[in-house]
C-alpha positions as CSV (number, residue, x, y, z in Angstrom):
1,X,12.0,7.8,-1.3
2,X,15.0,9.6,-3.1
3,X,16.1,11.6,0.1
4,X,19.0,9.6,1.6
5,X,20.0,11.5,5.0
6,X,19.7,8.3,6.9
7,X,21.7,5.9,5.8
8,X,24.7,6.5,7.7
9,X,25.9,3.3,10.9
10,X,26.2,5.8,12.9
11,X,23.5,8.0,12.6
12,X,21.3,4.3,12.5
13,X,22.5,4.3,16.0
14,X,21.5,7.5,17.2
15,X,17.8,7.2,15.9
16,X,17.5,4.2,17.5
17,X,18.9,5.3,21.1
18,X,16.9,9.2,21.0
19,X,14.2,8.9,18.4
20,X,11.0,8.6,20.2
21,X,7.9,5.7,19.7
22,X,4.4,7.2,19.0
23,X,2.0,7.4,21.6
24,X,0.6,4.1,22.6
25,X,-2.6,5.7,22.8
26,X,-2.4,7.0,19.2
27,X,-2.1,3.6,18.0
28,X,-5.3,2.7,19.7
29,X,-7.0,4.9,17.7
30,X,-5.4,3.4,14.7
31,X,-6.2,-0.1,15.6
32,X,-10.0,1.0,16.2
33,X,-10.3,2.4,12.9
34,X,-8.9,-0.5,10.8
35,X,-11.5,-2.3,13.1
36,X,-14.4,-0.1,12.3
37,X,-13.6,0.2,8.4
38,X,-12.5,-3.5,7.7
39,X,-12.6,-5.9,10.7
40,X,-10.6,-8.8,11.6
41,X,-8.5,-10.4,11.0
42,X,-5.4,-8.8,11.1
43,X,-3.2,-10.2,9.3
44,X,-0.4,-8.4,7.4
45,X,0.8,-4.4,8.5
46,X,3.2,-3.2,6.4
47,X,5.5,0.2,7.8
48,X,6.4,2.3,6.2
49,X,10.3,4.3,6.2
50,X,10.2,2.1,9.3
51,X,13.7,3.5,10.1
52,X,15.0,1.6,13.5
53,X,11.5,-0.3,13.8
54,X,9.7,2.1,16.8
55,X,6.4,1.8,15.1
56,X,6.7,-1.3,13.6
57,X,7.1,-3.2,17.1
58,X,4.1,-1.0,18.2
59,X,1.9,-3.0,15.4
60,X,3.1,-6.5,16.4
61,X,0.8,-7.3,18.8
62,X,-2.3,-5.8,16.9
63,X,-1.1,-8.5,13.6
64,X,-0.3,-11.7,12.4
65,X,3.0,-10.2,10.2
66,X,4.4,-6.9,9.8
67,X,6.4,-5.8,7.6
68,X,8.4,-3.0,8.1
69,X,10.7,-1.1,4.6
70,X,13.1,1.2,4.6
71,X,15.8,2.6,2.0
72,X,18.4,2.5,4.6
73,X,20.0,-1.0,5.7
74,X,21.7,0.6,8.5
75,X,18.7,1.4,10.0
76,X,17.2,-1.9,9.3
77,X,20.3,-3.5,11.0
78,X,19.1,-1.8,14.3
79,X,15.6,-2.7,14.0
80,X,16.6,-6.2,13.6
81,X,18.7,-6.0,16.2
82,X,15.7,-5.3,18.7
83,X,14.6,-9.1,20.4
84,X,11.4,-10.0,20.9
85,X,9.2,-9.8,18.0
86,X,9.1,-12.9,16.1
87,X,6.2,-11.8,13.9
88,X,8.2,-8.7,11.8
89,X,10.1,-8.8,9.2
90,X,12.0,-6.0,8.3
91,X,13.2,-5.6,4.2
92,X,14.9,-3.0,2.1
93,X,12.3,-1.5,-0.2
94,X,10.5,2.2,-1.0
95,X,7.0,3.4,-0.7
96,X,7.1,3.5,-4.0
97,X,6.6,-0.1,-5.4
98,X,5.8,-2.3,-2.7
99,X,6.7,-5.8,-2.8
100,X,3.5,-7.0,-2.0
101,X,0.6,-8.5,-4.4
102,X,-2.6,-6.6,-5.1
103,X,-5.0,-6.5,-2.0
104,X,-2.7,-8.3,0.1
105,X,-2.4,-5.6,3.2
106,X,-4.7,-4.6,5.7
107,X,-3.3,-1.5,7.0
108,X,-0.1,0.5,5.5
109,X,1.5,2.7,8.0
110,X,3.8,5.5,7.8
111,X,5.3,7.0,11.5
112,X,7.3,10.8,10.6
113,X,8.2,9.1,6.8
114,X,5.1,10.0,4.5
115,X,6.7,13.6,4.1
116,X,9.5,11.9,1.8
117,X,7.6,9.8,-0.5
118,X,6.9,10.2,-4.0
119,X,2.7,11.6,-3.1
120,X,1.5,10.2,-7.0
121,X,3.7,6.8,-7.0
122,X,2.9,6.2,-3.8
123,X,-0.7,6.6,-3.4
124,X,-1.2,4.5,-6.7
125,X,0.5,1.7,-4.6
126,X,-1.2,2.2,-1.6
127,X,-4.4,2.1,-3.7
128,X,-2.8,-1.5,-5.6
129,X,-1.8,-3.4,-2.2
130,X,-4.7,-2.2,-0.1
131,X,-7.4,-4.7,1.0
132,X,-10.5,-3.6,0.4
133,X,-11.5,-1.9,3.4
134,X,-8.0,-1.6,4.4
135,X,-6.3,1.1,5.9
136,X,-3.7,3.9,5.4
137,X,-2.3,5.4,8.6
138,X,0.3,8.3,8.1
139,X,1.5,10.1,11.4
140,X,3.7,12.5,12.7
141,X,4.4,15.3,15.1
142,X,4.5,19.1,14.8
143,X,7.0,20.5,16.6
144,X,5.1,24.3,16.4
145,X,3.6,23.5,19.7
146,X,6.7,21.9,21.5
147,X,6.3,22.6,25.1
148,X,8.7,22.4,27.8
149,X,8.7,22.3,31.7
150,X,11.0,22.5,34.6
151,X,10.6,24.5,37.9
152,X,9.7,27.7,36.5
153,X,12.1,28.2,33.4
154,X,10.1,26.5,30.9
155,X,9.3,29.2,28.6
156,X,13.0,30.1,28.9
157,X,13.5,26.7,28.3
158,X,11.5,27.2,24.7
159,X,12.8,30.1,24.0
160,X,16.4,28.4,23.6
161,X,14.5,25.6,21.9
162,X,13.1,28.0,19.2
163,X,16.1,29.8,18.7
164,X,18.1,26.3,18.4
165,X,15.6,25.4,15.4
166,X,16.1,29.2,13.8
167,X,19.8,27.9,13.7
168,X,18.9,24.9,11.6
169,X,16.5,26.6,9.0
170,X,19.1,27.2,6.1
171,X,19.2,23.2,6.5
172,X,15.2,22.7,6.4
173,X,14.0,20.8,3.1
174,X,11.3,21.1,1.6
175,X,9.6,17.5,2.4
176,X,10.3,18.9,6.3
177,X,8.1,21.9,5.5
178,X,5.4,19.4,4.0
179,X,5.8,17.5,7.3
180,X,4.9,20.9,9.3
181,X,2.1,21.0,7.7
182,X,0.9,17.8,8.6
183,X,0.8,16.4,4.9
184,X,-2.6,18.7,3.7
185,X,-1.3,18.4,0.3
186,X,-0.7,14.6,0.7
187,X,-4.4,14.1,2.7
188,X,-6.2,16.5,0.1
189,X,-4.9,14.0,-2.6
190,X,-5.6,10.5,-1.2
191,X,-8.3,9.2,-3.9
192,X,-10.5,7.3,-0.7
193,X,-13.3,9.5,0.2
194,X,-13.5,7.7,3.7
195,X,-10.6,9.8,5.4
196,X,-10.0,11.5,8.4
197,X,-7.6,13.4,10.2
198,X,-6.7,13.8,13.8
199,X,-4.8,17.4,14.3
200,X,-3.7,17.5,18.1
201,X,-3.0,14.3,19.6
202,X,-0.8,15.5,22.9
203,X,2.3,13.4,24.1
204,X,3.4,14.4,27.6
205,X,7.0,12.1,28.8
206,X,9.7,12.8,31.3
207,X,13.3,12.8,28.9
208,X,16.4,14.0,30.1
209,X,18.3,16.8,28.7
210,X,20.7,15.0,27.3
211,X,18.1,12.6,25.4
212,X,16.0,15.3,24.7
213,X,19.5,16.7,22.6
214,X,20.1,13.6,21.3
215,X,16.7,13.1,19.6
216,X,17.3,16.7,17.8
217,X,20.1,15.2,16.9
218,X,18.5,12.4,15.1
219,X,16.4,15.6,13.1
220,X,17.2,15.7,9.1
221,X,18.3,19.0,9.3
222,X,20.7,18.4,11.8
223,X,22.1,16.0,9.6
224,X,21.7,17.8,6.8
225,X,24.4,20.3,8.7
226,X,26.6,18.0,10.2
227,X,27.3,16.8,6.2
228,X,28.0,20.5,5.6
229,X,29.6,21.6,8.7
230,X,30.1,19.0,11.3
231,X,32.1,21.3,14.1
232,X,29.1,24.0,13.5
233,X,26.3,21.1,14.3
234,X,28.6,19.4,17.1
235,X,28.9,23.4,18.8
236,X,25.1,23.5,18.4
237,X,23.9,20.9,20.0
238,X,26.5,21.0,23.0
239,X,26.0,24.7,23.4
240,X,21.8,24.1,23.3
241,X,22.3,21.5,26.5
242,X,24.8,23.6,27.8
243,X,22.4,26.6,27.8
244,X,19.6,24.2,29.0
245,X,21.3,23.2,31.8
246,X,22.6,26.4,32.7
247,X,18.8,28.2,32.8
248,X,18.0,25.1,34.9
249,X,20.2,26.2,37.4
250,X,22.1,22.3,37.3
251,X,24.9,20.3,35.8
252,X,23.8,16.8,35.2
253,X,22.4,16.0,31.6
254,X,20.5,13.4,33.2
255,X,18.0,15.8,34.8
256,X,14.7,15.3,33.4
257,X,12.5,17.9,32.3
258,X,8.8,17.4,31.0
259,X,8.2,17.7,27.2
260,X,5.0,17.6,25.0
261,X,5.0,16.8,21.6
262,X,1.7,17.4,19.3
263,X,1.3,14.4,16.7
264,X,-1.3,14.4,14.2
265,X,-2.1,11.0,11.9
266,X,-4.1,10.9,8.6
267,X,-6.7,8.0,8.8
268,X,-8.1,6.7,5.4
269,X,-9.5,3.5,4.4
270,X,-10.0,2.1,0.7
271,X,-13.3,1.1,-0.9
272,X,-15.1,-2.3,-0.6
């Protein structure tokens, strides 16, 4: 993972305070698969660009260990700062050469991270640590289909949303695009023939305004313009709740509004 826009204390913090958990429901789905396509036990998980450590605590209770990597110790930090969950472990390592022995995992997982991997260097290793039977899972969301609601001013509501992200596009990478496109290069590449992909997986929550802010803040563009211009992301993001707020028709941050998300997750599972 050579892409280092989350490394920073500070950001750490944010990502672990705003960025949101996958759907508990999604995970299901995960867990059946590795069921259907290996069977127990369940004993190692390894997450991957585990960031803060929202999936990785999802998979505790399915495993004996996880392990969760990540390029960024600042981010580990906060992950291990989380109580509770004697059975992860969380180390400093890429997707890229996995500190683990051949056929030593049973599922590999990958929550809004597979986007920045190396696809060749880490597929051959995901191939090498694999079980046989074992399991990839690579998710995500696409944020195309973002839907907001409040009273009657949702599509307002989007609107502002959409014209927020047309703000940040000068700061969109490339391995964000990828991400939009929920990884069909990386899925048409996987060398398993048993795989699968689940497209529209819909996330409905209650977040407040200001949350709902404060995870865009944790976005890589946003970061990626706050190195460049950090007044011109700090007026974007206040203006964008201020504007929220204002088509609301209120003044606390704290009102919640209803948002769906649209994940998708990549299911694949390597040869006995």
């Amino acid at each position: 993972m050579a892409y280092r826009l989350f490394e920073g204390k500070d950001h750490a913090g944010i990502y672990q305070k705003y960025r949101f958990t996958p759907p508990k429901g999604l995970m299901d789905v995960i867990i059946q698969y590795l069921d259907k396509k290996k069977g127990q036990p369940h004993e190692l998980a390894v997450d991957l660009g585990c960031g803060t450590g929202q999936n990785s605590r999802l998979l505790a209770p399915h495993f004996k260990e996880v392990v969760g990597l990540d390029i960024s110790e600042g981010q580990l930090e906060e992950a291990r700062a989380v109580p509770g969950y004697s059975n992860i472990t969380y180390r400093k390592g890429t997707a890229e050469e996995l500190p683990f022995s051949d056929a030593s995992v049973d599922l590999l997982t990958a929550a809004s991270a597979a986007h920045w991997f190396d696809q060749p260097r880490f597929l051959a290793e995901a191939s090498r640590v694999l079980k046989p039977g074992g399991c990839m899972a690579l998710l995500g969301f696409s944020d195309h289909n973002t839907k907001l609601y409040y009273q009657d001013c949702g599509d307002r509501l989007k609107n502002i949303y959409e014209e927020m992200k047309q703000s940040l596009q000068p700061y969109t990478s490339n391995p964000v695009a990828v991400a939009d496109n929920k990884l069909e290069e990386l899925y048409s590449a996987i060398p398993f023939p048993d795989k699968e992909r689940i497209d529209c997986f819909q996330a409905k929550s209650l977040i407040s305004v200001s949350n709902l802010v404060g995870f865009i803040q944790t976005w890589s563009m946003v970061q990626a313009y706050t190195l460049k211009d950090p007044k011109g992301a700090e007026d974007l993001l206040f203006n964008t709740q201020k504007r929220f707020l204002e088509e609301m028709g209120v003044t606390s941050p704290d009102t919640e509004i209803e948002h769906e998300l649209e994940y998708y997750c990549i299911l694949a599972s390597k040869p006995h």
